[in-house]
NUGU-823549 format. One record per atom (N, C-alpha, C, CB): chain; x negated, y, z. Coordinates in pm, whole numbers. Glycine has a CB too. Example, Ala and Ser with C-alpha at 12.3 -4.5 7.8 and 13.67 -1.06 7.14 Angstrom:
+--------+--------+--------+--------+
! chaine !     px !     py !     pz !
+--------+--------+--------+--------+
!      A !  -1319 !   -569 !    780 !
!      A !  -1230 !   -450 !    780 !
!      A !  -1320 !   -330 !    780 !
!      A !  -1131 !   -447 !    905 !
!      A !  -1285 !   -225 !    708 !
!      A !  -1367 !   -106 !    714 !
!      A !  -1290 !      3 !    787 !
!      A !  -1408 !    -60 !    572 !
+--------+--------+--------+--------+
***
This chain:
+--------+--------+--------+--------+
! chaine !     px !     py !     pz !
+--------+--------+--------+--------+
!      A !    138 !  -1015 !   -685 !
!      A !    270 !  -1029 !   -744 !
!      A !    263 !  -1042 !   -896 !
!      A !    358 !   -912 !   -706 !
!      A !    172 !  -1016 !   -923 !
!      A !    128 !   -992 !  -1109 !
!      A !    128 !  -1124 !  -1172 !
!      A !    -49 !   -922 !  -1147 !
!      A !     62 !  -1220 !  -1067 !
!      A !     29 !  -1333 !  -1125 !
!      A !    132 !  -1460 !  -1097 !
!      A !   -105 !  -1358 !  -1080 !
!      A !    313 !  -1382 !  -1048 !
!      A !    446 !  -1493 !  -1031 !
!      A !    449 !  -1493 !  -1178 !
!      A !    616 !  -1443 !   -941 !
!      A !    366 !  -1394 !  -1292 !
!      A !    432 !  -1370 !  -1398 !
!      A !    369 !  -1448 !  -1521 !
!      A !    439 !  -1226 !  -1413 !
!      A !    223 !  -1489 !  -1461 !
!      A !    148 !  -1620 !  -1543 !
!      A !    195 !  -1743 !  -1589 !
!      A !     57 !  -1670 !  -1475 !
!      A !    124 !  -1795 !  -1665 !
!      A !    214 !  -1909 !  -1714 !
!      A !    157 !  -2002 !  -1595 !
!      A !    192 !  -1971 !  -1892 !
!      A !     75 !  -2033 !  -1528 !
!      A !    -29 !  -2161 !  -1506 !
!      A !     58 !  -2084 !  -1307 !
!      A !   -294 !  -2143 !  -1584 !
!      A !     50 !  -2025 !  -1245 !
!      A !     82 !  -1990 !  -1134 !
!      A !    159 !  -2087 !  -1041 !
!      A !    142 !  -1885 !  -1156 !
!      A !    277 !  -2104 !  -1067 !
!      A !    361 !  -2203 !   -989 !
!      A !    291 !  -2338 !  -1008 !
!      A !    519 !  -2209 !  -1041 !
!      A !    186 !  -2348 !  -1072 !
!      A !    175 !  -2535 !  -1079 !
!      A !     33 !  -2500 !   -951 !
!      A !    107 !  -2646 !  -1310 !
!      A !    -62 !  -2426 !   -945 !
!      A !   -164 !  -2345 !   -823 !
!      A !    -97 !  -2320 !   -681 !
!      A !   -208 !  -2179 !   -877 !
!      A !     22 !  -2249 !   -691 !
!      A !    -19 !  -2186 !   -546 !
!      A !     17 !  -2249 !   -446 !
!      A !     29 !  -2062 !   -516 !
!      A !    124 !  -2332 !   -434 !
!      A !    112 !  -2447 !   -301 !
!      A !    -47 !  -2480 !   -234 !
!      A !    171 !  -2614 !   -366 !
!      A !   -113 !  -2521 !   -352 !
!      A !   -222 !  -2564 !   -318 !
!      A !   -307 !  -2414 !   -279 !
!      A !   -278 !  -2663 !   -435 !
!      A !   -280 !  -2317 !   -323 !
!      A !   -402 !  -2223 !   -281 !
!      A !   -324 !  -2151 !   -160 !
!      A !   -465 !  -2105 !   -415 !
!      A !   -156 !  -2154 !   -142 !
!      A !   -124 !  -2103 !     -1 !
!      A !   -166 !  -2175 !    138 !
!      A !     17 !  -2096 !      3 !
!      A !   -180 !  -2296 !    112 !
!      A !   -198 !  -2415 !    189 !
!      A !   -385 !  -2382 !    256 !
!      A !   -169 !  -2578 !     61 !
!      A !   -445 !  -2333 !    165 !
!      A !   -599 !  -2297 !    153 !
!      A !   -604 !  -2147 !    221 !
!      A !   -659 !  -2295 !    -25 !
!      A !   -532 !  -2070 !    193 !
!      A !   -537 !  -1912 !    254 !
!      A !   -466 !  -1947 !    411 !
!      A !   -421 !  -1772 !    139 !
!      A !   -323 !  -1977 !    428 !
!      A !   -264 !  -1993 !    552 !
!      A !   -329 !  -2083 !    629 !
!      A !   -138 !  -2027 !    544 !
!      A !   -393 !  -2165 !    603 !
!      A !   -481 !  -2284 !    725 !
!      A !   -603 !  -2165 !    778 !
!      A !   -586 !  -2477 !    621 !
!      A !   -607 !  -2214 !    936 !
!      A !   -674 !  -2199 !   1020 !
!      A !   -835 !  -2201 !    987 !
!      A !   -627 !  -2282 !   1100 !
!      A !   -944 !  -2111 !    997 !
!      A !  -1067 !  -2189 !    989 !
!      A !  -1156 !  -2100 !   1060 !
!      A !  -1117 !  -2226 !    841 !
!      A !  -1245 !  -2163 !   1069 !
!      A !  -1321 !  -2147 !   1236 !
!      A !  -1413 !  -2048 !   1184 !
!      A !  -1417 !  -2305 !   1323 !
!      A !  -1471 !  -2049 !   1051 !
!      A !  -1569 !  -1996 !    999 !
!      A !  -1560 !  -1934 !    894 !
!      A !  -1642 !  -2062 !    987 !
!      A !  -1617 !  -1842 !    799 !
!      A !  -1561 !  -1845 !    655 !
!      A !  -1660 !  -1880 !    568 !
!      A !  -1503 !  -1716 !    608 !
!      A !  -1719 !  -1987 !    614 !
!      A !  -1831 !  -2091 !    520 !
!      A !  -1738 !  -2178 !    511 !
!      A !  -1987 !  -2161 !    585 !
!      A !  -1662 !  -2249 !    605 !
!      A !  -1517 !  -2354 !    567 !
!      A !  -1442 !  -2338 !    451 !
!      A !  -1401 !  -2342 !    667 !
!      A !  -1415 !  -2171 !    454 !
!      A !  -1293 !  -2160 !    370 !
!      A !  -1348 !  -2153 !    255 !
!      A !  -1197 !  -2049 !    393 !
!      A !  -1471 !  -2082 !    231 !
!      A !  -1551 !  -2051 !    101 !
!      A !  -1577 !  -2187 !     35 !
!      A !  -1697 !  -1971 !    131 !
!      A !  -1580 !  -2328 !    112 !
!      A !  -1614 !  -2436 !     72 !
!      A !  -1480 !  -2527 !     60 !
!      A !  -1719 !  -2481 !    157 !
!      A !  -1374 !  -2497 !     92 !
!      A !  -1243 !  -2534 !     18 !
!      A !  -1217 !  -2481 !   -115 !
!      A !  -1131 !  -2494 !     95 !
!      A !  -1219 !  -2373 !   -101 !
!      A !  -1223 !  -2254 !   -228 !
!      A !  -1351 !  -2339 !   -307 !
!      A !  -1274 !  -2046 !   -165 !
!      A !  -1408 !  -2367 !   -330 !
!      A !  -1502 !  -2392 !   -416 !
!      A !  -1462 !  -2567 !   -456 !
!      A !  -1658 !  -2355 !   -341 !
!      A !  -1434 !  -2617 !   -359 !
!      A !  -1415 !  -2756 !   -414 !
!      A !  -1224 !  -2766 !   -504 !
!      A !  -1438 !  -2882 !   -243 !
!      A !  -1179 !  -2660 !   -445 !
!      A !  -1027 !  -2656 !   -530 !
!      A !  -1081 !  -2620 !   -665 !
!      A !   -897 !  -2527 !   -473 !
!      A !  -1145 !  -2465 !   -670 !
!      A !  -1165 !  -2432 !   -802 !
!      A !  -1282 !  -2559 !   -888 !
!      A !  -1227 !  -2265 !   -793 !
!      A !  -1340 !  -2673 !   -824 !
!      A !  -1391 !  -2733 !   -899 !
!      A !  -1354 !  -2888 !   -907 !
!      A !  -1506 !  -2701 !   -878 !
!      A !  -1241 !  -2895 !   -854 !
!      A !  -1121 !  -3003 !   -922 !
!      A !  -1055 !  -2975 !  -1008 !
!      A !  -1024 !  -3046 !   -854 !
!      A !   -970 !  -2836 !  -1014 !
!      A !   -913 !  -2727 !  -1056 !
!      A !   -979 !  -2807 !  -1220 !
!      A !   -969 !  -2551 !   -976 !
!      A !  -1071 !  -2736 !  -1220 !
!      A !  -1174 !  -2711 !  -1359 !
!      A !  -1187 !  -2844 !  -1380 !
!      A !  -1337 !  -2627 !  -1344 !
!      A !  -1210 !  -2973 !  -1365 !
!      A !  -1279 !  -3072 !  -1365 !
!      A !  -1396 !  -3085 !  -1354 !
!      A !  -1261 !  -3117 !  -1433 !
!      A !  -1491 !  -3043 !  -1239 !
!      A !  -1626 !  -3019 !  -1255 !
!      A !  -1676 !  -3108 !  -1130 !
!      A !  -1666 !  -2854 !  -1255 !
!      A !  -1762 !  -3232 !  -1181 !
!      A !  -1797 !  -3272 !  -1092 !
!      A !  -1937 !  -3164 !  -1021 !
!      A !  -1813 !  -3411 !  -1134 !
!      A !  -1913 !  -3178 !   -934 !
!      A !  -2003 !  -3027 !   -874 !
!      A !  -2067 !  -3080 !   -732 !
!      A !  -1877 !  -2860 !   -833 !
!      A !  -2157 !  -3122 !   -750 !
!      A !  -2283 !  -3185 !   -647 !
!      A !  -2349 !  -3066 !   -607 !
!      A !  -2404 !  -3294 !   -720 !
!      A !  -2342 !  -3011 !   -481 !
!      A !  -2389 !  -2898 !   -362 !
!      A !  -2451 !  -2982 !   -247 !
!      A !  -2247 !  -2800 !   -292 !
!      A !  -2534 !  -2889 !   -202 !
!      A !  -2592 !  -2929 !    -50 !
!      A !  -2604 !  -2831 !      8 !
!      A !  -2719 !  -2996 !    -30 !
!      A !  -2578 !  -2797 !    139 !
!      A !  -2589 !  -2691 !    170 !
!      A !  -2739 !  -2672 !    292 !
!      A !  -2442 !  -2661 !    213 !
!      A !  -2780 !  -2575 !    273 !
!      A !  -3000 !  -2549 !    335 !
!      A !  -2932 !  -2512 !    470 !
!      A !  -3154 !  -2358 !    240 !
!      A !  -2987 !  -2498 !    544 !
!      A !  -2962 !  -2440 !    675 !
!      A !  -3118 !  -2303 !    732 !
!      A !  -2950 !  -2609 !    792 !
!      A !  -3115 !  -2292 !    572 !
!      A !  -3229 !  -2159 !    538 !
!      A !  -3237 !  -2103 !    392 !
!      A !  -3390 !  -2208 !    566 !
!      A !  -3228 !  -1989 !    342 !
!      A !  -3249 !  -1937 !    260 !
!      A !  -3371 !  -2006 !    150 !
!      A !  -3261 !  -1825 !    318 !
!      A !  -3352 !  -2067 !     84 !
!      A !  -3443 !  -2088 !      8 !
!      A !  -3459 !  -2048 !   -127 !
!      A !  -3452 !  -2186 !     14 !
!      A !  -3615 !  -1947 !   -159 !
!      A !  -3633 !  -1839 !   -199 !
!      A !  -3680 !  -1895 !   -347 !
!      A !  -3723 !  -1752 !   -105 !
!      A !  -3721 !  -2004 !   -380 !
!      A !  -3757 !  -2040 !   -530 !
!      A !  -3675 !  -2187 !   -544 !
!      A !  -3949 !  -2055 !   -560 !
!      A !  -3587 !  -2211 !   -597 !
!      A !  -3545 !  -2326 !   -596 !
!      A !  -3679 !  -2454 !   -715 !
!      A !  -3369 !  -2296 !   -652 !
!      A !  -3640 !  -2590 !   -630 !
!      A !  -3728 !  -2678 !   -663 !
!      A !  -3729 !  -2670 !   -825 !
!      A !  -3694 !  -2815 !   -599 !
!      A !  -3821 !  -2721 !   -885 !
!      A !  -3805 !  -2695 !  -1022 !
!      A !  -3755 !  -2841 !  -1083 !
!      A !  -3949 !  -2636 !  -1088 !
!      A !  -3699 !  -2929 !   -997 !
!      A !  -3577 !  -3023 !  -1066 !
!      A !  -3479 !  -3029 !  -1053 !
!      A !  -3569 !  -3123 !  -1063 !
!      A !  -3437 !  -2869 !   -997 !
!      A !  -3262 !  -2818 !   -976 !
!      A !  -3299 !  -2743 !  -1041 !
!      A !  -3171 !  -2768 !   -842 !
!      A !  -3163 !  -2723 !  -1089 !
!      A !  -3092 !  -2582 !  -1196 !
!      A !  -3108 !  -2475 !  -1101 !
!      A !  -2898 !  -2590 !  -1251 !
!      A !  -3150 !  -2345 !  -1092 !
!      A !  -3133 !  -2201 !  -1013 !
!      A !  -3062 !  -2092 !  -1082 !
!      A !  -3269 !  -2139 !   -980 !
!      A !  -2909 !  -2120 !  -1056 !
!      A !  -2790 !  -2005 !  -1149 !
!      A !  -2785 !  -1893 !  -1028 !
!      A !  -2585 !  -2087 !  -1193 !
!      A !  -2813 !  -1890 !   -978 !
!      A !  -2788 !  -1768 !   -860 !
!      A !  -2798 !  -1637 !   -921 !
!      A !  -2903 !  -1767 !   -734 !
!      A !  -2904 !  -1612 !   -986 !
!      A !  -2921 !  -1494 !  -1071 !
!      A !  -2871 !  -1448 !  -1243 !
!      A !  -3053 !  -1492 !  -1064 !
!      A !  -2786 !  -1540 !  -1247 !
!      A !  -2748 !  -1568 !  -1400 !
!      A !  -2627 !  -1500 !  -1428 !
!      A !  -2727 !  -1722 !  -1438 !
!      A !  -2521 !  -1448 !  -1336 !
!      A !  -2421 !  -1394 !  -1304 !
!      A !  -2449 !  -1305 !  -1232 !
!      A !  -2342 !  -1460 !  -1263 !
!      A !  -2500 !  -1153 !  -1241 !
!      A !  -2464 !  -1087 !  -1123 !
!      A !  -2413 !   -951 !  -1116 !
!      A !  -2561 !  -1089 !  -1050 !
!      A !  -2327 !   -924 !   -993 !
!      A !  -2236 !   -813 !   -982 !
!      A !  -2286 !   -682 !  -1039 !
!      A !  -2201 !   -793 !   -844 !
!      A !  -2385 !   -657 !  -1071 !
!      A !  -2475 !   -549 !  -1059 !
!      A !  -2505 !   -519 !  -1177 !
!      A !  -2587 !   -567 !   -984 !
!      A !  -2489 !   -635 !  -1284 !
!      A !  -2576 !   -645 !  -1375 !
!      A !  -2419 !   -606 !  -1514 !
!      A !  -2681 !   -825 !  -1363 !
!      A !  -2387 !   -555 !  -1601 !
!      A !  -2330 !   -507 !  -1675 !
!      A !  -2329 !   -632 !  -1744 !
!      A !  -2371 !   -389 !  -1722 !
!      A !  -2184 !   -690 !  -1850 !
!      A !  -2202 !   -815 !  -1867 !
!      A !  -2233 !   -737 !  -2023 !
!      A !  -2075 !   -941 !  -1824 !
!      A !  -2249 !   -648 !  -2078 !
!      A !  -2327 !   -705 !  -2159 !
!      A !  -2462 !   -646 !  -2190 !
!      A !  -2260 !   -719 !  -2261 !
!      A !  -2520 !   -631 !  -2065 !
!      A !  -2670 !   -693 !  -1990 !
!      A !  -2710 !   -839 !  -2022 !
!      A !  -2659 !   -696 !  -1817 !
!      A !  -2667 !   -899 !  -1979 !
!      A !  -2584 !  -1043 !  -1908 !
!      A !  -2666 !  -1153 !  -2074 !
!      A !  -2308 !  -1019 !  -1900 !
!      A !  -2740 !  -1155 !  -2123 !
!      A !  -2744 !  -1268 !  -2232 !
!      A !  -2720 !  -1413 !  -2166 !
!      A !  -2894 !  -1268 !  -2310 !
!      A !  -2680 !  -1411 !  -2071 !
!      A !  -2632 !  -1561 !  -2066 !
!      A !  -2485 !  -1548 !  -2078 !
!      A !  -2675 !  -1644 !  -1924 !
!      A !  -2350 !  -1443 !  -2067 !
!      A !  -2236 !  -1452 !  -2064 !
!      A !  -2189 !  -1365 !  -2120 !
!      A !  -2195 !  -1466 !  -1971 !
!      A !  -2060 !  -1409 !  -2188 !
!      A !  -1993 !  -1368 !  -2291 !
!      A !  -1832 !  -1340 !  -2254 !
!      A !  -2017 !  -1472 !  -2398 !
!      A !  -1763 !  -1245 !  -2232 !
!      A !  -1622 !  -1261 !  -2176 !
!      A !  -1579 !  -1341 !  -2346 !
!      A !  -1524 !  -1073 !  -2115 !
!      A !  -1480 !  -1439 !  -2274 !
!      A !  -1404 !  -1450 !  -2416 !
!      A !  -1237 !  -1442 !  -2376 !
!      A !  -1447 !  -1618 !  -2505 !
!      A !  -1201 !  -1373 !  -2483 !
!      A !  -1054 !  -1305 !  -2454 !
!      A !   -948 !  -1404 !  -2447 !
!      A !  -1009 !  -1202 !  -2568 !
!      A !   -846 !  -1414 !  -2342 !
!      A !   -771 !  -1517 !  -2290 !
!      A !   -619 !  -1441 !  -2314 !
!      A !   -819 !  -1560 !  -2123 !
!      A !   -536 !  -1458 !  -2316 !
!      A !   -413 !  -1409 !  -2266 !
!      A !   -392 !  -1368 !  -2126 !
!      A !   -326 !  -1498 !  -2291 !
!      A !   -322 !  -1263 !  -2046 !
!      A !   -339 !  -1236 !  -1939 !
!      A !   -181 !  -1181 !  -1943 !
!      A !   -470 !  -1152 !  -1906 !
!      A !   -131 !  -1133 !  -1814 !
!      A !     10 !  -1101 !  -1799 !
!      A !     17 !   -995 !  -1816 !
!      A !     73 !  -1124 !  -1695 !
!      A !    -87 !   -874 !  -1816 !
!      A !    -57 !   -716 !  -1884 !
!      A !   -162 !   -709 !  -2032 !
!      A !   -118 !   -563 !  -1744 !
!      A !   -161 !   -807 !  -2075 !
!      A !   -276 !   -772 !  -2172 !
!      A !   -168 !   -759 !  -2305 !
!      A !   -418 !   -910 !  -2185 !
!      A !    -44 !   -702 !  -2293 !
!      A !     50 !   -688 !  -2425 !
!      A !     42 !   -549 !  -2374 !
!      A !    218 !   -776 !  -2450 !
!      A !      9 !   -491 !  -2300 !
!      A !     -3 !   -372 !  -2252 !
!      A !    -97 !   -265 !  -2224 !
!      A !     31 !   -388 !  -2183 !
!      A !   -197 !   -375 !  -2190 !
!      A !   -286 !   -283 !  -2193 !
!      A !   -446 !   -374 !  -2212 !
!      A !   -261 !   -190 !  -2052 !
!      A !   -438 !   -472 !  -2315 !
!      A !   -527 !   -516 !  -2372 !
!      A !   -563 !   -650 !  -2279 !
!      A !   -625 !   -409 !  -2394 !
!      A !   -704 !   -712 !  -2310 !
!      A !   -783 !   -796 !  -2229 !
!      A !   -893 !   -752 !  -2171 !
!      A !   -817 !   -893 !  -2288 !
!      A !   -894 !   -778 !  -2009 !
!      A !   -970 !   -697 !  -1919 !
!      A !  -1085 !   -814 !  -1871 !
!      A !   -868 !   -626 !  -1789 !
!      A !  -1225 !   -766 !  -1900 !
!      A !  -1307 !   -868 !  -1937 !
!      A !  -1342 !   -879 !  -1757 !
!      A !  -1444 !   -825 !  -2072 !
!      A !  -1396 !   -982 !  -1736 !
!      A !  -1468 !  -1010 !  -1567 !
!      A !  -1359 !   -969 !  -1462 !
!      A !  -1625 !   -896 !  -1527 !
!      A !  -1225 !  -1033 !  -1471 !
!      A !  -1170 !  -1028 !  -1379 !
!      A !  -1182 !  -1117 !  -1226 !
!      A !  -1080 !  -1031 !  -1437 !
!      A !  -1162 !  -1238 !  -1240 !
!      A !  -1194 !  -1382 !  -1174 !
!      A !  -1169 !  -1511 !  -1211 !
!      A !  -1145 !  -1392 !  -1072 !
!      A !  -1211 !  -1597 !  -1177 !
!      A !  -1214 !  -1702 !  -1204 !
!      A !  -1050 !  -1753 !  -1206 !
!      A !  -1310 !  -1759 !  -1118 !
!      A !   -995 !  -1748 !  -1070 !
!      A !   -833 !  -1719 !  -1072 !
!      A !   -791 !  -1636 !  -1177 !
!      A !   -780 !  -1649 !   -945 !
!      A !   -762 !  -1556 !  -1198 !
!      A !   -730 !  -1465 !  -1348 !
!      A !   -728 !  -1580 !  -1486 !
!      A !   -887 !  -1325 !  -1382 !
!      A !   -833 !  -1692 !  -1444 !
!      A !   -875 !  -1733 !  -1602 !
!      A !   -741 !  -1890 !  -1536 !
!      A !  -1132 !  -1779 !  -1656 !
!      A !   -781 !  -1929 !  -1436 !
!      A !   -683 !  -2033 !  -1386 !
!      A !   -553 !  -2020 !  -1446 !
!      A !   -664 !  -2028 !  -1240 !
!      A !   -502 !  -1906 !  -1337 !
!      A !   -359 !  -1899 !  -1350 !
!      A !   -320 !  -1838 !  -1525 !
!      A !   -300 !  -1785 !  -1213 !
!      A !   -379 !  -1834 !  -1573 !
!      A !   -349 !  -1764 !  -1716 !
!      A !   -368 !  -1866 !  -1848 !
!      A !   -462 !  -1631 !  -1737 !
!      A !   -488 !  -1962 !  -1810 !
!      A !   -481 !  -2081 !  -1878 !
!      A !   -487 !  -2214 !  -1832 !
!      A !   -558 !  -2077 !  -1951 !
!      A !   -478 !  -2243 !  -1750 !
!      A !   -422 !  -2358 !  -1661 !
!      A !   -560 !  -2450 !  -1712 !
!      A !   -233 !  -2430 !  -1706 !
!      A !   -524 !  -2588 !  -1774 !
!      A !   -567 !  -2715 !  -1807 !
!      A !   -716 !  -2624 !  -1946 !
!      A !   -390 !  -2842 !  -1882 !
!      A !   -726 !  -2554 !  -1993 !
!      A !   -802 !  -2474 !  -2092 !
!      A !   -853 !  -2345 !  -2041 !
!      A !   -719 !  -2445 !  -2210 !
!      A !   -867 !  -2357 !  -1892 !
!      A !   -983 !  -2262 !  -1849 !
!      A !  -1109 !  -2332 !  -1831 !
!      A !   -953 !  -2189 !  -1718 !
!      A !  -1150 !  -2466 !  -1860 !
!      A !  -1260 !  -2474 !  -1842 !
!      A !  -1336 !  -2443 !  -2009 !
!      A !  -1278 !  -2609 !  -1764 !
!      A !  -1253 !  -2467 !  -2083 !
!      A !  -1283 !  -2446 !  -2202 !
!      A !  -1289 !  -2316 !  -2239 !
!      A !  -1211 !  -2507 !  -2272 !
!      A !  -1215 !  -2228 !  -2172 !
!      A !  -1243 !  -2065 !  -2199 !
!      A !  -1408 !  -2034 !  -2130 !
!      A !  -1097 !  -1952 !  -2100 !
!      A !  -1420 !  -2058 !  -1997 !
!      A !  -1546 !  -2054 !  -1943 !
!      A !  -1615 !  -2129 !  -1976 !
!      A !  -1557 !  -2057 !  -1838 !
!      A !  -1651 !  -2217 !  -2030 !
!      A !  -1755 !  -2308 !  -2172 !
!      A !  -1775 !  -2211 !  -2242 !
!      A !  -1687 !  -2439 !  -2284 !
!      A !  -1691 !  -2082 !  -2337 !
!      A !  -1739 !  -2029 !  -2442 !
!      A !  -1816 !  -1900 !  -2395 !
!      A !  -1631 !  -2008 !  -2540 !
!      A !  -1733 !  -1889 !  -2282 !
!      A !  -1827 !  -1763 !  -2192 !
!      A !  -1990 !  -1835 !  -2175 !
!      A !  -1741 !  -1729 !  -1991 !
!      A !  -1978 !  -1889 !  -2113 !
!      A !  -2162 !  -1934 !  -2036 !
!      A !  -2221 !  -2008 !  -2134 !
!      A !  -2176 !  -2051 !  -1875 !
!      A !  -2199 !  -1985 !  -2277 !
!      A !  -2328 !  -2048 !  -2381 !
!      A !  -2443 !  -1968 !  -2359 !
!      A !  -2298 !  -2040 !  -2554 !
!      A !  -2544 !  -2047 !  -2391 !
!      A !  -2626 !  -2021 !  -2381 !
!      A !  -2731 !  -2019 !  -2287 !
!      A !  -2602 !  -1968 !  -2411 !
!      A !  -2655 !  -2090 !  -2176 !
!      A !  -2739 !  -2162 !  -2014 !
!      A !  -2722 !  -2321 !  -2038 !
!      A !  -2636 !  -2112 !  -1824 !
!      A !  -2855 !  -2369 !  -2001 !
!      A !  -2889 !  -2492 !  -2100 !
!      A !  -2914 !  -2562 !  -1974 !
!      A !  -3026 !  -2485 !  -2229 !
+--------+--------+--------+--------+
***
């Protein structure tokens, strides 16, 4: 309900109710809607394949970000990421709350979240 109060919200959620309320057989489907919205969303042309096995060293003429982000790891652990402070719908209240989600950065800056997450991930080349 926090986020009827964003600026960027009503122009998103058709498209992300449409993505939660549909049917799916699996939740590799839905995880892979979710990923291709948030990377239209962003403008990111975003070339995936998906292994049908864990593969444990990626080739060394792909990028390997898997470990570059992780839950575990304190972001400022983290020398590859940087929160950078956005406007948010309680942040007149109670500040800017760093590593919320990717949605958080959407609905809060619409068309200039890819540019907020550009200033976050300097430094991955």
């Amino acid at each position: 309900s926090a986020y009827m109060h964003s600026p960027f919200f009503e122009f998103y959620m058709d498209e992300i109710r449409h993505l939660l309320e549909r049917k799916h057989s699996f939740m590799l489907e839905l995880n892979l809607e979710i990923l291709d919205f948030l990377l239209g969303t962003l403008e990111i042309r975003g070339d995936y394949k998906l292994s049908n096995a864990f593969i444990e060293t990626a080739p060394e003429l792909l990028n390997d970000f898997r470990e570059i982000i992780h839950p575990k790891k304190k972001p400022e652990e983290d020398s590859h990421y940087l929160s950078e402070p956005y406007p948010q719908v309680f942040s007149d209240r109670f500040g800017f709350t760093a590593n919320l989600s990717i949605m958080d950065l959407i609905f809060n800056e619409g068309p200039n979240a890819l540019i907020i997450l550009e200033k976050c991930l300097k430094g991955i080349s």
